[in-house]
C-alpha positions in Angstrom: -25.7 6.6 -14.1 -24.0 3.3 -14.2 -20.6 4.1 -15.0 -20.3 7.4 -13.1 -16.8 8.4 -12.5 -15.8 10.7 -10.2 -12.0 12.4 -9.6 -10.8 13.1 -6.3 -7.3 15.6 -5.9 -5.6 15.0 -3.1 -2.4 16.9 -2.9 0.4 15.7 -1.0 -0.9 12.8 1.7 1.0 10.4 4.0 0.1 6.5 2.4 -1.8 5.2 5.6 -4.3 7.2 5.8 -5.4 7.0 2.4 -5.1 2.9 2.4 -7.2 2.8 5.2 -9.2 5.2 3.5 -9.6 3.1 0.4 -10.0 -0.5 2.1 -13.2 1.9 4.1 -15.0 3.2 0.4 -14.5 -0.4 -1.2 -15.9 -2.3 2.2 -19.1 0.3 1.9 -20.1 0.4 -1.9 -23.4 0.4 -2.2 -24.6 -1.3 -6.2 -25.5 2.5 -7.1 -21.6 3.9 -5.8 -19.7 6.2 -8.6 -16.7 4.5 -9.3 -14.1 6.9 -8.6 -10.3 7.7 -8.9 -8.0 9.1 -6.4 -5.0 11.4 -7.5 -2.0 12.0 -5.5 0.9 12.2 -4.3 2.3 10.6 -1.3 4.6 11.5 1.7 8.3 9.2 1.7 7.3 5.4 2.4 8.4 2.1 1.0 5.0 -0.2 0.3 5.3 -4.3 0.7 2.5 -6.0 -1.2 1.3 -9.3 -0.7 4.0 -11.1 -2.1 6.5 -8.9 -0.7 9.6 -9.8 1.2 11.4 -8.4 3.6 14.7 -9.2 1.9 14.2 -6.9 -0.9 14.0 -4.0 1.2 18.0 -3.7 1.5 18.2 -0.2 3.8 15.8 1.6 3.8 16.9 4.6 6.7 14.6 6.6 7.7 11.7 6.0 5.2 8.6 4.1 6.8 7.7 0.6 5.4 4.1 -0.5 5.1 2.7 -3.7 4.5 -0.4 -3.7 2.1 -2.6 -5.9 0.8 -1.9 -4.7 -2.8 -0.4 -7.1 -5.6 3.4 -7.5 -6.2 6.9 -6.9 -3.9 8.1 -3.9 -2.7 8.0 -0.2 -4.4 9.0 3.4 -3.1 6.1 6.7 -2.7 7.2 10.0 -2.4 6.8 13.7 -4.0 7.3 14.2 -7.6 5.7 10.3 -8.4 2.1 10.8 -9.1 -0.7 7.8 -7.9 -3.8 7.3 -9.8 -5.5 5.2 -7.5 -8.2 3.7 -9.2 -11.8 2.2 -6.8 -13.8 0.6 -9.7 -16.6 -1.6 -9.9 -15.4 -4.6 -12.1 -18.5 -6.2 -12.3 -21.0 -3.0 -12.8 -18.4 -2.3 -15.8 -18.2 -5.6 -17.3 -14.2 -5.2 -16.7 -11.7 -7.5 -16.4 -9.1 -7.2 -14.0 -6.0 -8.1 -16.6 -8.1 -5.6 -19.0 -7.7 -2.8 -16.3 -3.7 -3.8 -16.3 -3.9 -3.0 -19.7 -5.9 0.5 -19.5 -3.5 1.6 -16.8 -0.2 1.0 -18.8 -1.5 2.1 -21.9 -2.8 5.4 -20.9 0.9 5.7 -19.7 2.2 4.6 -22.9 -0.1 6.9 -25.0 0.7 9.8 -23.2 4.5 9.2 -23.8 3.8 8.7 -27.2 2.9 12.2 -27.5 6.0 13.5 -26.4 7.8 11.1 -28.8 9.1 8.8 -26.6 8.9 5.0 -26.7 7.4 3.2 -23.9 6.5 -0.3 -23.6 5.6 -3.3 -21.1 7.8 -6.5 -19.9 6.0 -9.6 -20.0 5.3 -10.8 -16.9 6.6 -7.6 -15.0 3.7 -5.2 -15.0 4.5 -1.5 -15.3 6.0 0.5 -18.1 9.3 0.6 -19.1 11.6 3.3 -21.0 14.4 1.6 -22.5 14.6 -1.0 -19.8 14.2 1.0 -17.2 11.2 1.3 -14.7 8.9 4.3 -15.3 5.2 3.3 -13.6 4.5 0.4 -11.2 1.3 -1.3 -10.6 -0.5 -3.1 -8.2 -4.2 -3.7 -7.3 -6.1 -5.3 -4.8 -9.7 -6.8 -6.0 -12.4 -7.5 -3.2 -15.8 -8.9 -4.6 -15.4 -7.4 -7.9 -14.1 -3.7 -6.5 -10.8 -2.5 -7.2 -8.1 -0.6 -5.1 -4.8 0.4 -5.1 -3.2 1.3 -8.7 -1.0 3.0 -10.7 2.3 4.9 -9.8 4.4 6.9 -12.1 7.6 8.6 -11.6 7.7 12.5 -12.7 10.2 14.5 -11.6 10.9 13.6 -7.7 13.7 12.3 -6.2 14.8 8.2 -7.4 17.4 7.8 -4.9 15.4 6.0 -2.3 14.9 3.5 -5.4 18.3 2.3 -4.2 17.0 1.1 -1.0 15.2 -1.5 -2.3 15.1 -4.4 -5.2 12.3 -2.6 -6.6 9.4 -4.7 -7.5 11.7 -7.8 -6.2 14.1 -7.7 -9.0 17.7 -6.7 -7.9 19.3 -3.8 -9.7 16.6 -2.3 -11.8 16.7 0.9 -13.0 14.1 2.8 -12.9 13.8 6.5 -14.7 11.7 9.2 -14.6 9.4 11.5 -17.3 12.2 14.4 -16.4 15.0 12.1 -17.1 13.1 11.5 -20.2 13.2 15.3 -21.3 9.3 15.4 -20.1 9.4 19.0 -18.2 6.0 18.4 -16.5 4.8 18.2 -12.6 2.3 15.6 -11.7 -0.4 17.9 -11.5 0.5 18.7 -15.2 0.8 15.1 -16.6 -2.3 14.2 -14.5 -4.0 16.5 -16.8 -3.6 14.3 -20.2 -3.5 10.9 -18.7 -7.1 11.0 -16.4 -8.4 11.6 -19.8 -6.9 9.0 -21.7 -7.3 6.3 -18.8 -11.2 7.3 -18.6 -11.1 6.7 -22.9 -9.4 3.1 -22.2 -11.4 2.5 -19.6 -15.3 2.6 -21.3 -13.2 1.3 -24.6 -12.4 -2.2 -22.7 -16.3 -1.9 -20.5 -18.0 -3.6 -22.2 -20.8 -1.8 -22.4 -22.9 -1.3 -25.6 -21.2 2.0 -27.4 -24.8 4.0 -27.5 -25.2 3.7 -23.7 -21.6 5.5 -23.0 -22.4 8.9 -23.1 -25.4 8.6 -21.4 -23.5 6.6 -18.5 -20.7 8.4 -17.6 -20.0 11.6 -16.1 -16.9 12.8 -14.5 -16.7 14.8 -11.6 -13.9 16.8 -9.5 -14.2 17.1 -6.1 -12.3 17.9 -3.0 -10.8 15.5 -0.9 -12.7 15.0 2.3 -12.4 11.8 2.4 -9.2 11.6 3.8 -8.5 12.6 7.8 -4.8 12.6 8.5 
């Protein structure tokens, strides 16, 4: 089964234990591993990726700050902004790394699309963006062709902690979320019609010959014990 997929609900889950988490499944793929993707939602915490800088996290009170070893600056977590955390095998897929960029924002941007709404990228500012304003946030580690880390879109929780930081390194933008957007949904809800459309993208952009697909891939649910708090 090369292109198994499996998907792994999580809940609610503080970030370290789930980084470490991922950084342990990536270090011990074996070639014949299921890809799989992790879906969340995380506990209060401000994230620092590589390039990340202090200085763009202006106050950030009470909230935790982690250092990563994602891609990009600094970003906020917390209930209401659903993760799709996405441990792939580049190479066992034939995918490139910009090509899963792509996957990731335009299963956001198809799934707006549904509801009418107009989403788009910013060159040279991953994510996805509503009118100029931040929806989803990306970032993604790659270690011997395996990915980690991913995509993070804002639903319904609470943006004020957005304030806190120059999110993503840029001072003063505004970021928005689907309830903002008139999109009356909970994660768990518009989990539901974007796994589907990412897995779509994602065999689309494998390249991988179009009769082999079917036979490859097969996604499973499971339950998360994976993760020890």
């Amino acid at each position: 089964m090369l292109n198994r997929l499996e998907i792994r609900q999580m809940g609610l889950r503080p970030y370290e234990p789930v980084y470490q988490a991922m950084g342990a499944f990536t270090d011990a793929r074996e070639p014949g591993t299921a890809d799989e993707i992790w879906v969340l939602e995380h506990e209060p915490v401000y994230t620092l990726g590589l390039g990340g800088k202090m200085e763009h996290v202006l106050d950030p009170g009470a909230i935790p700050v982690v250092r990563t070893d994602r891609g990009g600056q600094v970003t906020y977590h917390g209930p209401g902004q659903l993760i799709i955390y996405v441990l792939l095998d580049l190479n066992r897929r034939n995918l490139r790394v910009r090509a899963l960029v792509s996957s990731l924002e335009q299963a956001v941007i198809n799934c707006l699309a549904r509801d009418g709404i107009d989403a788009a990228r910013v060159s040279g500012a991953p994510g996805v963006y509503v009118a100029g304003r931040k929806l989803a946030a990306l970032g993604l580690r790659v270690r011997k062709g395996r990915s980690y880390h991913g995509l993070a879109v804002n639903v319904d929780g609470d943006l004020t902690p957005f304030a806190g930081i120059n999110p993503c390194g840029y001072a003063g933008l505004p970021v928005t979320r689907l309830s903002d957007l008139g999109v009356n949904m909970n994660c768990q809800e518009f989990s539901a019609g974007l796994l589907p459309e990412l897995c779509g993208l994602l065999d689309q952009e494998s390249r991988i010959p179009q009769q082999l697909r079917a036979q490859q891939r097969r996604v499973t649910h499971l339950r998360p014990e994976l993760i020890h708090d």
